[in-house]
C-alpha atoms as a printed R data frame, in Angstrom:
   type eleno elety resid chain resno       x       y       z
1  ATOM     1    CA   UNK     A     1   0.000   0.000   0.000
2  ATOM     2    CA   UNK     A     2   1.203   3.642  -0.529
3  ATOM     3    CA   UNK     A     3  -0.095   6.224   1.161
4  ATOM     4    CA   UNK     A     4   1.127  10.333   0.541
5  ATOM     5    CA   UNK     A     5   1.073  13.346   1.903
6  ATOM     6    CA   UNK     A     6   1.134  16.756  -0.172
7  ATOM     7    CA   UNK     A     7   2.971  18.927   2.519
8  ATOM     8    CA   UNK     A     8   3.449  21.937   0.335
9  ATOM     9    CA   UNK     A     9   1.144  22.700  -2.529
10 ATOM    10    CA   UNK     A    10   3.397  23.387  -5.895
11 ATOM    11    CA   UNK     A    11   2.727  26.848  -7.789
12 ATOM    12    CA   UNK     A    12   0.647  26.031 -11.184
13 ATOM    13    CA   UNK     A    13   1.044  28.012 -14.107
14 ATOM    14    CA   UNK     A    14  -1.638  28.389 -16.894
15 ATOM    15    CA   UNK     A    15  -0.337  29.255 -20.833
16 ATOM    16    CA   UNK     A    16  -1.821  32.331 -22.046
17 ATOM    17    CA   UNK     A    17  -4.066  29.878 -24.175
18 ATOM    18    CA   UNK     A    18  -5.296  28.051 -21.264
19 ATOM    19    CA   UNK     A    19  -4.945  24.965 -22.261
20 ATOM    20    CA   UNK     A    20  -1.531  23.937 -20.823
21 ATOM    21    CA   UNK     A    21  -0.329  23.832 -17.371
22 ATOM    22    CA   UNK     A    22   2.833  23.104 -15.461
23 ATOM    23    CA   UNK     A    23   3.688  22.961 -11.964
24 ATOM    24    CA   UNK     A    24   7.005  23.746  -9.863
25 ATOM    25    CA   UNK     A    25   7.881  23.788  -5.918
26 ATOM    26    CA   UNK     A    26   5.945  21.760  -3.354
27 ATOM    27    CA   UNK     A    27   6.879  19.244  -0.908
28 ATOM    28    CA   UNK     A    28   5.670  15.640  -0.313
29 ATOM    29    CA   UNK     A    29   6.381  12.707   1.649
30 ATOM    30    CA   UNK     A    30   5.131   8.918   1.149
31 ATOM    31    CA   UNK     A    31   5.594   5.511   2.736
32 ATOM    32    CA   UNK     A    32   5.317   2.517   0.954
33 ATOM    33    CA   UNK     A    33   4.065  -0.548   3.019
34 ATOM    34    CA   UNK     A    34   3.991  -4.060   1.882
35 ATOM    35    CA   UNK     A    35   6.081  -7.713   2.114
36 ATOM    36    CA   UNK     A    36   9.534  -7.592   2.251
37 ATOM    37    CA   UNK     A    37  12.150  -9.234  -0.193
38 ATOM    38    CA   UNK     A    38  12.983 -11.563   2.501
39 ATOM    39    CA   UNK     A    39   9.645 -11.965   3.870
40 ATOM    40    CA   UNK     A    40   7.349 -10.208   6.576
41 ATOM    41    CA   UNK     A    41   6.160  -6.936   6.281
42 ATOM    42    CA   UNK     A    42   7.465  -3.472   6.907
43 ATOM    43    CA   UNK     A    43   7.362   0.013   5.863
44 ATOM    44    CA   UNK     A    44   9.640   2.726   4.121
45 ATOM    45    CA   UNK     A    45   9.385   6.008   4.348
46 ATOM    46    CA   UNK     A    46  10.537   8.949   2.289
47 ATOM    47    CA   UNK     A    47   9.869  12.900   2.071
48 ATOM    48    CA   UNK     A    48  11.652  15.724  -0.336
49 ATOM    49    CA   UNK     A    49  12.383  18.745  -0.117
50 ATOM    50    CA   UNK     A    50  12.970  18.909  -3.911
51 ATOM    51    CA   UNK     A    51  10.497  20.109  -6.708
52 ATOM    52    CA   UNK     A    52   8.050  17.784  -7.965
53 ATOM    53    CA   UNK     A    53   6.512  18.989 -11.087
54 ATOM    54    CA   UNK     A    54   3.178  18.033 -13.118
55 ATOM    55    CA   UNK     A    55   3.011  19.088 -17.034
56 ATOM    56    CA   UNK     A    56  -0.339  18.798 -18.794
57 ATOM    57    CA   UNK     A    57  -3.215  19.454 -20.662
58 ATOM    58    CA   UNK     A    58  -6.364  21.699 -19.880
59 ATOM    59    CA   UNK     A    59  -9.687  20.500 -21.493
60 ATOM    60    CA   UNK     A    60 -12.732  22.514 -20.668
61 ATOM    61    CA   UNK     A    61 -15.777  21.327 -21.242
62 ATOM    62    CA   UNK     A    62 -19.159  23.574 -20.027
63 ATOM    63    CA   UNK     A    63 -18.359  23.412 -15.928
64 ATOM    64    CA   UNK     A    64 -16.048  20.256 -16.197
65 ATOM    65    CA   UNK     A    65 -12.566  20.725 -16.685
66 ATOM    66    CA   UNK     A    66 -10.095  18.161 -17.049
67 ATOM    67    CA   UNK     A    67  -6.985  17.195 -16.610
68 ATOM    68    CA   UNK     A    68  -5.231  15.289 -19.638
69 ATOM    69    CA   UNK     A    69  -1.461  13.905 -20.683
70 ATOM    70    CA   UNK     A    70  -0.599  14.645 -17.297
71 ATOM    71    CA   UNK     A    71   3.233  14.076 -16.693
């Protein structure tokens, strides 16, 4: 099972078209539990203080908008 935690929000940025996006800044942290190579169970653990980024698509449709080629 993984489980997250957004800890900082990133800053998104719209194109002047509005139909691209991408993301920079923002802090999370995760931890990953499951079986073990060598059997049992446990847990790992890991948080950044780096940027994680999203890049994508904007599709707007009436009041729906969504997200697409999100990477």
């Amino acid at each position: 099972m993984l489980t997250y935690t957004v800890e900082d929000y990133p800053v998104v940025t719209v194109d002047e078209s509005g139909t691209y996006f991408t993301t920079e800044g923002g802090k999370v942290s995760a931890a990953a539990t499951g079986t073990l190579y060598g059997g049992g169970t446990g847990t790992e653990s890991y948080t950044t203080d780096a940027d994680w980024a999203l890049d994508g698509t904007i599709v707007i449709d009436g009041d729906t908008v969504t997200l697409e080629d999100v990477y």
